[in-house]
N, C-alpha and C positions, 0 to 999 in steps of 0.2 A: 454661764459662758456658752459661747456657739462654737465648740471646737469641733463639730462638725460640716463649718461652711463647706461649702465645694472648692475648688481650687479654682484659683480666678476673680471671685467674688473678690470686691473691694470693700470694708466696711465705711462705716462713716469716720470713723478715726483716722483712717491712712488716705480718705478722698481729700482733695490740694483744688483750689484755683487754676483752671485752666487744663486740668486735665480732659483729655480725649481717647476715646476708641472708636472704630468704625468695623464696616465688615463692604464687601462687593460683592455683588451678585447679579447671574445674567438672567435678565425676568424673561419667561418661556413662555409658549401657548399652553405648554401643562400646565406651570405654575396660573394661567389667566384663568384657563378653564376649571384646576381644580379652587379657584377664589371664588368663579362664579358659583361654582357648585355649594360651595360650604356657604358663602352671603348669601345668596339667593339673589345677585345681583347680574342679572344677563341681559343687562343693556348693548344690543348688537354691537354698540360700535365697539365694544369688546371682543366680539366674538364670530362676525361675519364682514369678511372681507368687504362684500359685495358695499354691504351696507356703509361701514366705517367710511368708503374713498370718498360718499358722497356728502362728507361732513364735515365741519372746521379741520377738522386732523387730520382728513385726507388720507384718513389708515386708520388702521385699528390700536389701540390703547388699551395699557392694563389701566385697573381700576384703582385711583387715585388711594384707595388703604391699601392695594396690597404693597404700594409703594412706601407709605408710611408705615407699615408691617413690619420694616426692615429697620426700621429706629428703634418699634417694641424689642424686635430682637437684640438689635446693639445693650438696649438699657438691659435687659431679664437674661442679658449672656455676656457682660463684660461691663460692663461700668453702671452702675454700682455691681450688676450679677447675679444670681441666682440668690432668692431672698426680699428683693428690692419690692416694694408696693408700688403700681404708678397711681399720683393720686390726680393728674390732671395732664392735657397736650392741646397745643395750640397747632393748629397747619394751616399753612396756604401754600396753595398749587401753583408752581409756577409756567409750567413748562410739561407738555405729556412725557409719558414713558414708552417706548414699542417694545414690541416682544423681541426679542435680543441686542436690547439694549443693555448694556453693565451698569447698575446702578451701585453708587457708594454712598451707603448710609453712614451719618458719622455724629457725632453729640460731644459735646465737650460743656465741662462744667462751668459757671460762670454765677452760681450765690451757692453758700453753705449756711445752714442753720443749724448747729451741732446738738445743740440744745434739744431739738424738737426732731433729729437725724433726718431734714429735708434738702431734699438737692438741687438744685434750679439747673437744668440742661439748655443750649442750645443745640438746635437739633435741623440738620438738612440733607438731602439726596440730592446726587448730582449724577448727571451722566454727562462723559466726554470732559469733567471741568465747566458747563452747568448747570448751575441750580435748576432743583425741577420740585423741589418741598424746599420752605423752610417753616420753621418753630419752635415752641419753647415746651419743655417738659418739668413737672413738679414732679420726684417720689421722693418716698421713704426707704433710706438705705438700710440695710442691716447691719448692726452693731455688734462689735463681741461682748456687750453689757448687758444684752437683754436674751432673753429665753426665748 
């Protein structure tokens, strides 16, 4: 038995159809620059003004994971929760992100495999009400059956 989950954590027993969590959050030039930092991804229009205005976006843009970052968090910190394996994610972009923009990450369940503890998520970020990600997520929940 896992009578140690953390609190919060949902196992695959108590997950239902159609449940949801989400979280918001305001994406910053630290948050951009410290993604750059850690991907190694420092495509200007990230990261210089100057450069971004003269480009489709017309500004600068965080980088399209650290946007879908905030789904990993929703899954590995509320639904399923601390324990959860992701075993697969689908995205498509729809809409940029700016740096103080609020982003709401949010997933909600929509296939259970009990059998096998896999969870099928829908999964999208939205700012202002819209969409700017959407997709689908497979993990493996944690169970109070297994060790």
């Amino acid at each position: 038995m896992l009578d140690n989950l953390p609190r919060g954590t949902i196992c695959i027993e108590d997950i239902e159809m159609g449940m949801s969590r989400h979280l918001r959050k305001v994406v910053t030039d630290e948050d951009i620059e410290m993604f750059a930092q850690i991907s190694t991804d420092r495509n200007p229009v990230h990261l210089d003004d100057d450069y971004a205005q003269d480009t489709i976006f017309q500004g600068r843009i965080a980088h399209g994971m650290l946007t879908a970052g905030l789904i990993s968090a929703v899954i590995g910190e509320q639904l399923p929760g601390h324990g959860t394996v992701y075993m697969g994610q689908s995205l498509k972009f729809l809409a940029p992100v700016r740096p103080g923009d609020m982003v709401c990450a949010e997933v909600k369940v929509i296939d259970i495999d009990f059998a096998k503890r896999r969870v099928k998520l829908d999964c999208q970020c939205t700012v202002d009400g819209k969409k700017v990600l959407i997709g689908e997520a497979t993990v493996l929940a944690p169970s109070r059956k297994f060790d």
